[in-house]
C-alpha positions as CSV (number, residue, x, y, z in Angstrom):
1,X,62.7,28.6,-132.2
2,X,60.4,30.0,-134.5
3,X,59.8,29.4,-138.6
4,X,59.8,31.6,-140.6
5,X,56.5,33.1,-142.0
6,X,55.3,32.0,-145.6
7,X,54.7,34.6,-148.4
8,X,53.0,34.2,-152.2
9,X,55.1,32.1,-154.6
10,X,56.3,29.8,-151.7
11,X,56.6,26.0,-152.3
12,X,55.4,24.1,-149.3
13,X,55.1,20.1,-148.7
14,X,52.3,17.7,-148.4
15,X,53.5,14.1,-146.4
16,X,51.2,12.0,-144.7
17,X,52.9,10.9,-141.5
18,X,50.1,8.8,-140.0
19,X,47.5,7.1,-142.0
20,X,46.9,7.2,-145.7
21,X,44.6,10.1,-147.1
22,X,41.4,10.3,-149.0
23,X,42.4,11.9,-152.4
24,X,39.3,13.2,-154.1
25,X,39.6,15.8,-151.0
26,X,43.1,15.7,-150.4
27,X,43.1,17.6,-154.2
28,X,40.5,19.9,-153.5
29,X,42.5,21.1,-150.2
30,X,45.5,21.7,-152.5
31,X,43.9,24.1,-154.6
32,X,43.1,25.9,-151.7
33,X,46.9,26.3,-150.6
34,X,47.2,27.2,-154.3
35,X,44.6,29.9,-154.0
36,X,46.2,31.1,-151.5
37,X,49.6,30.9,-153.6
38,X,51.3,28.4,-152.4
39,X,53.4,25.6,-154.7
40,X,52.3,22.5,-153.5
41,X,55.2,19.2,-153.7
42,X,54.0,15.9,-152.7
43,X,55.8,13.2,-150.5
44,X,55.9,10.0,-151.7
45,X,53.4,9.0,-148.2
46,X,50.5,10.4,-150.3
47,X,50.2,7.4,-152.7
48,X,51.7,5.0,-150.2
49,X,49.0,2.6,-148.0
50,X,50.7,-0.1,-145.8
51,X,47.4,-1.6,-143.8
52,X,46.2,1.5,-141.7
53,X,49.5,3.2,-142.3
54,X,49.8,5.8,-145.1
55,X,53.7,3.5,-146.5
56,X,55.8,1.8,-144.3
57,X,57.4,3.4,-141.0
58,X,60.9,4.1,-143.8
59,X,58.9,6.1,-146.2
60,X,57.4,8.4,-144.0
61,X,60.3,8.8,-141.8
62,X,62.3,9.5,-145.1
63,X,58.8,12.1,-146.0
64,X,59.4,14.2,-143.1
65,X,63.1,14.4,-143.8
66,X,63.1,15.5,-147.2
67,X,60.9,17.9,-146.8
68,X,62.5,19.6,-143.3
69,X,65.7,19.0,-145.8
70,X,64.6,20.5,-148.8
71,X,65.6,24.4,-149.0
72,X,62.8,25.0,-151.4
73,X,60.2,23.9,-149.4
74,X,59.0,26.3,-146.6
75,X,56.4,24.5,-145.0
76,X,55.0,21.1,-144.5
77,X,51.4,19.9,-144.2
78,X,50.1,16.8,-143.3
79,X,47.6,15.6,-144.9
80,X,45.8,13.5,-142.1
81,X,46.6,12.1,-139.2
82,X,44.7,8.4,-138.1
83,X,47.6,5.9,-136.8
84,X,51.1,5.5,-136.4
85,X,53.3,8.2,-135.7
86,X,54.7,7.1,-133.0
87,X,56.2,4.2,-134.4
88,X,58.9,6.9,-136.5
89,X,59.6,8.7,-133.8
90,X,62.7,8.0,-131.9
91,X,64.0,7.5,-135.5
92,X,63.2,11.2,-136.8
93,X,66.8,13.2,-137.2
94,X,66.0,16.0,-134.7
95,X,69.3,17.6,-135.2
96,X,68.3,17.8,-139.1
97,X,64.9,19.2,-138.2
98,X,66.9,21.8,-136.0
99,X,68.8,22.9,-138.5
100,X,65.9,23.5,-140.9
101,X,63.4,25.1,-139.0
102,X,60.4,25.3,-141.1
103,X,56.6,25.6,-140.7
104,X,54.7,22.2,-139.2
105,X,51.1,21.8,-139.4
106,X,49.0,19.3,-138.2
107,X,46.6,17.2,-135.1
108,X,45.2,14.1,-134.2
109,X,47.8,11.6,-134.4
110,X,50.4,14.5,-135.4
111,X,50.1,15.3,-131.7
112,X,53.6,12.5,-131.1
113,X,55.1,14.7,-133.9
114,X,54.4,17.8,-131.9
115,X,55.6,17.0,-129.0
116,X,58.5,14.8,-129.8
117,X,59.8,18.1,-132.1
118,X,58.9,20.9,-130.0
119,X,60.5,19.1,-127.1
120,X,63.7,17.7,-129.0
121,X,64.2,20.8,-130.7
122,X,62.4,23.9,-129.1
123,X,60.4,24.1,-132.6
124,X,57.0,25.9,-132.6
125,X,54.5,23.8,-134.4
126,X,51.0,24.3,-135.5
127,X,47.8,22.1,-134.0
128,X,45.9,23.2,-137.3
129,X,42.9,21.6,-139.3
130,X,44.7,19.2,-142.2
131,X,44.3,19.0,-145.6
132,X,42.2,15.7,-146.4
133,X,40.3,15.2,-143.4
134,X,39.3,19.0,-142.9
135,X,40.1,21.4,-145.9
136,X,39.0,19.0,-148.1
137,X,35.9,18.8,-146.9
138,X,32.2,20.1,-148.5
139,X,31.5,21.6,-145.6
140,X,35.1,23.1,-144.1
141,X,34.0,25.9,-142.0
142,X,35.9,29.3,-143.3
143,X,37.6,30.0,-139.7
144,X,39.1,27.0,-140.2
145,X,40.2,28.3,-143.6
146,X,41.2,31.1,-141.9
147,X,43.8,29.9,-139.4
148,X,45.8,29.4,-141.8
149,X,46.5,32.7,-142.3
150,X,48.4,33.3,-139.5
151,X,51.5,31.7,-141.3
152,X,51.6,34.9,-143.6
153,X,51.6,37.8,-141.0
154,X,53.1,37.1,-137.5
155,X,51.0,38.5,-134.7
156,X,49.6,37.1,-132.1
157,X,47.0,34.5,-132.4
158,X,44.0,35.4,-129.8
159,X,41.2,32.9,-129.4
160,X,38.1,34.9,-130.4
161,X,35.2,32.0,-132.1
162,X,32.1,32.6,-130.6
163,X,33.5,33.4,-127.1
164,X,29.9,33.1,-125.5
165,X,30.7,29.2,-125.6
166,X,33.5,29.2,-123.3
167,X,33.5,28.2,-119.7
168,X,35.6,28.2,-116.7
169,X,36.0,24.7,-114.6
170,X,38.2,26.7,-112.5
171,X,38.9,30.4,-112.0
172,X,42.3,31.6,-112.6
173,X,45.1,33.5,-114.7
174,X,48.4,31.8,-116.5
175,X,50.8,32.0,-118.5
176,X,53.3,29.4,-120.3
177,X,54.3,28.1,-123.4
178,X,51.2,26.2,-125.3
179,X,51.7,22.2,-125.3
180,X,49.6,19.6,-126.0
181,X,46.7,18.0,-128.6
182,X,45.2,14.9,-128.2
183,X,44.6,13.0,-125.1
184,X,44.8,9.5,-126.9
185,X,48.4,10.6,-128.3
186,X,49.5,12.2,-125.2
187,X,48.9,9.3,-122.9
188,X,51.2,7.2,-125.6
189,X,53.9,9.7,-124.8
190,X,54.2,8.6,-121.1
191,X,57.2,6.2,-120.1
192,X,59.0,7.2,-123.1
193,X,62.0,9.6,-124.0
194,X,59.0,11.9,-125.6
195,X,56.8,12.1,-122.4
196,X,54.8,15.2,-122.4
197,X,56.2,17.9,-120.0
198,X,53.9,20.2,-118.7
199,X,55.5,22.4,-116.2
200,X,55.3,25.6,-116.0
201,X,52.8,25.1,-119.4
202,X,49.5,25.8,-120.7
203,X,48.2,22.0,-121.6
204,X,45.3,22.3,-124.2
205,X,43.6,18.3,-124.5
206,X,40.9,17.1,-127.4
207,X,39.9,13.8,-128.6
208,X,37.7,12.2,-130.8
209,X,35.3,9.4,-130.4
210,X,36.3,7.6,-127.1
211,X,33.4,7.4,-124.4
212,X,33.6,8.8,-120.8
213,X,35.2,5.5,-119.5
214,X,38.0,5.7,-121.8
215,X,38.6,9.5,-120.8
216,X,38.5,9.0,-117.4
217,X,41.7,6.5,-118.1
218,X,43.0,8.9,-119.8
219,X,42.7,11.8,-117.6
220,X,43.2,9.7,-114.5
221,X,47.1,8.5,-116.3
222,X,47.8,11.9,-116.8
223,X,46.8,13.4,-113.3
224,X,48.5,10.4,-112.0
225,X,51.8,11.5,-114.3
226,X,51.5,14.8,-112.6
227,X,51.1,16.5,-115.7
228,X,48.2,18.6,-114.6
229,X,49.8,19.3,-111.3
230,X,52.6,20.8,-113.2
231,X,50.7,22.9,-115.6
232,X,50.3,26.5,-115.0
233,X,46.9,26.3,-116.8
234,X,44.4,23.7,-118.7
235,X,42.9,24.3,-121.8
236,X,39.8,21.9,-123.0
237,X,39.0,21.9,-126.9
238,X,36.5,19.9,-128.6
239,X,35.8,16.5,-127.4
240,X,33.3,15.1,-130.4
241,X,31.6,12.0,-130.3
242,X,32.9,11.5,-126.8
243,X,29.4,10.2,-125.7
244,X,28.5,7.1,-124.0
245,X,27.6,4.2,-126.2
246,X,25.1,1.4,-125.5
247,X,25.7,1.6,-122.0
248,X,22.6,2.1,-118.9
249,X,25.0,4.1,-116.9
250,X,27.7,6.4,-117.4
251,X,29.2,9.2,-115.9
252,X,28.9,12.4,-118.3
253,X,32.0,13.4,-120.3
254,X,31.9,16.8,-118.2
255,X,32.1,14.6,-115.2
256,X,34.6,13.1,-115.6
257,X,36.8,16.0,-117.0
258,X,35.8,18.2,-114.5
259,X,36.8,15.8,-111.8
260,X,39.7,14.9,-112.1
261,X,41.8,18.0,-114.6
262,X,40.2,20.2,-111.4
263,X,41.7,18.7,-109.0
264,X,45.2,20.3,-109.2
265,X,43.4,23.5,-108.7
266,X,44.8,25.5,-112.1
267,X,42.9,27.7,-114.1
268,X,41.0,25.3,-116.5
269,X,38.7,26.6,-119.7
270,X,36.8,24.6,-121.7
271,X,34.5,24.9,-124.7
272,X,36.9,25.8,-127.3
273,X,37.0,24.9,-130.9
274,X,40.5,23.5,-131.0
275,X,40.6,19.7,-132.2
276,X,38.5,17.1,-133.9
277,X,35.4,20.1,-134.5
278,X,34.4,22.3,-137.2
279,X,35.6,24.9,-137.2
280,X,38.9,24.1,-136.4
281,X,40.8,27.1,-135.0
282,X,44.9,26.5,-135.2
283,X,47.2,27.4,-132.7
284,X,51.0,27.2,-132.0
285,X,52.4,24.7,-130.2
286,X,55.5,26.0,-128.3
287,X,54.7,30.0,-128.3
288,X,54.3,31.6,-125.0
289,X,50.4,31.9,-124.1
290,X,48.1,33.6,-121.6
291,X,44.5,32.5,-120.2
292,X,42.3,34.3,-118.3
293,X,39.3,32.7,-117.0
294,X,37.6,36.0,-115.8
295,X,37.3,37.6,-118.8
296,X,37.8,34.3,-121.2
297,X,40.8,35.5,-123.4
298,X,43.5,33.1,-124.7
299,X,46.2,34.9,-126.3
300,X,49.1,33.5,-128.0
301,X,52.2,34.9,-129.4
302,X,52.9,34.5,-133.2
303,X,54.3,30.9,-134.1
304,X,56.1,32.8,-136.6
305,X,58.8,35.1,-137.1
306,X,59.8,37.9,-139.6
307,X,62.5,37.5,-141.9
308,X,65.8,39.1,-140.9
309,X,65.9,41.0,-143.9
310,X,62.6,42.3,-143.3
């Protein structure tokens, strides 16, 4: 199930799901959606702070209803991600988001989100660079400006950012829907009714700021879960920060990935600027994908769809 693609003059929603945003950028990445022209409505979540928590677990839920709920709003943006949405989400009304399919854009700890969604309600998401945290920014990169424009047109979305950096683990061809985000967020899906399924599915993986050992948990829980086993492909995005720390010996972050999302044998890519980098290249999360290691293409079909009146 696809949204439906935005056009000038659209109003479109702002919530923050996870963690509370910083608003000196949060306002300059609202212009932008203006510029590009959008209507911009604010969720209550934006003002809200409950510790690390952008309100309490009821006023975000209540965000993210409105806004699927609200006919006039054709889109919805997070503004950052940081902590806690998996704490809303065996509460979110997935039959209310079903029946209001609309455009939803985010990463990090939007990754739950995703997945829950796509999974509950066969929604096509977008891992895309968000509003405070990247748009806002001084120094936003304009191909992560750029993604965005693939809510406007639907065609398909084919990975072309400096290509040269892209790398095969392991030689291969698939093809499957596109799931996944970050590692940190997909591990906290296991054992529950939102568990990540990955069969038959290209699974993209990025994180920020954890160090090899932590991966390797990570990665090791997941190969463990089966999940790579079960993919028809592996995607690796940007890993920043994921360095070693104080420590006389550690295995390298390539290491560790290497060793163990390899061992199910699929096709695996890495280098790709998907996740916590700049720039920040958005993808849908749902849409049937293909990956070629041999000539390093990932192509995507639109997360969009026409209008049926158009």
């Amino acid at each position: 199930m696809k949204p439906s693609k935005l056009k000038k003059g659209d109003m479109v929603g702002v919530i923050a799901p996870a963690s509370p945003p910083k608003m000196e950028p949060l306002q300059k990445a609202i212009r932008f959606l203006e510029e590009l022209g959008l209507q911009v409505r604010l969720g209550k979540s934006v003002h809200e702070k409950y510790g690390y928590l952008a309100g309490e677990d009821q006023v975000r839920l209540e965000d993210i209803h409105e806004m699927f709920e609200d006919r006039e709003v054709k889109a919805i943006f997070c503004a950052c991600g940081g902590f806690g949405t998996g704490r809303i989400a065996s509460r979110l009304d997935y039959e209310l988001i079903r029946r209001n399919p609309k455009i939803f854009w985010g990463y990090s700890d939007i990754t739950f989100l995703h997945t829950s969604i796509h999974q509950q309600t066969g929604l096509v998401t977008f891992h895309g660079p968000m509003l405070s945290s990247d748009i806002g920014l001084d120094d936003v990169h304009e191909a992560s400006k750029e993604s965005f424009q693939q809510l406007f047109q639907a065609g398909p979305v084919d990975y072309s950012y400096d290509k040269t950096k892209l790398e095969t683990v392991v030689e291969g061809k698939a093809s499957g829907s596109v799931i996944g985000g970050n590692l940190t967020l997909l591990v906290s899906t296991l054992g529950t009714p939102f568990e990540v399924d990955t069969k038959g599915k290209i699974l993209f993986i990025e994180d920020i700021d954890e160090e090899p050992y932590k991966v390797d948990r990570m990665v090791n829980q997941l190969k463990m879960a089966d999940k790579f086993k079960d993919a028809a492909g592996i995607i690796i995005g940007d890993f920043k920060n994921c360095i070693p720390k104080k420590r006389e010996s550690s295995l390298t972050l390539d290491e560790v990935l290497t060793e163990h999302v390899s061992s199910a044998g699929k096709p695996v890519m890495k280098g790709f600027n998907i996740g916590h980098s700049s720039p920040n290249i958005a993808i849908p999360i749902g849409s049937v994908g293909t990956m070629n290691t041999f000539d390093h293409t990932l192509k995507i079909e639109s997360g969009i769809r026409e209008d049926e009146a158009e």
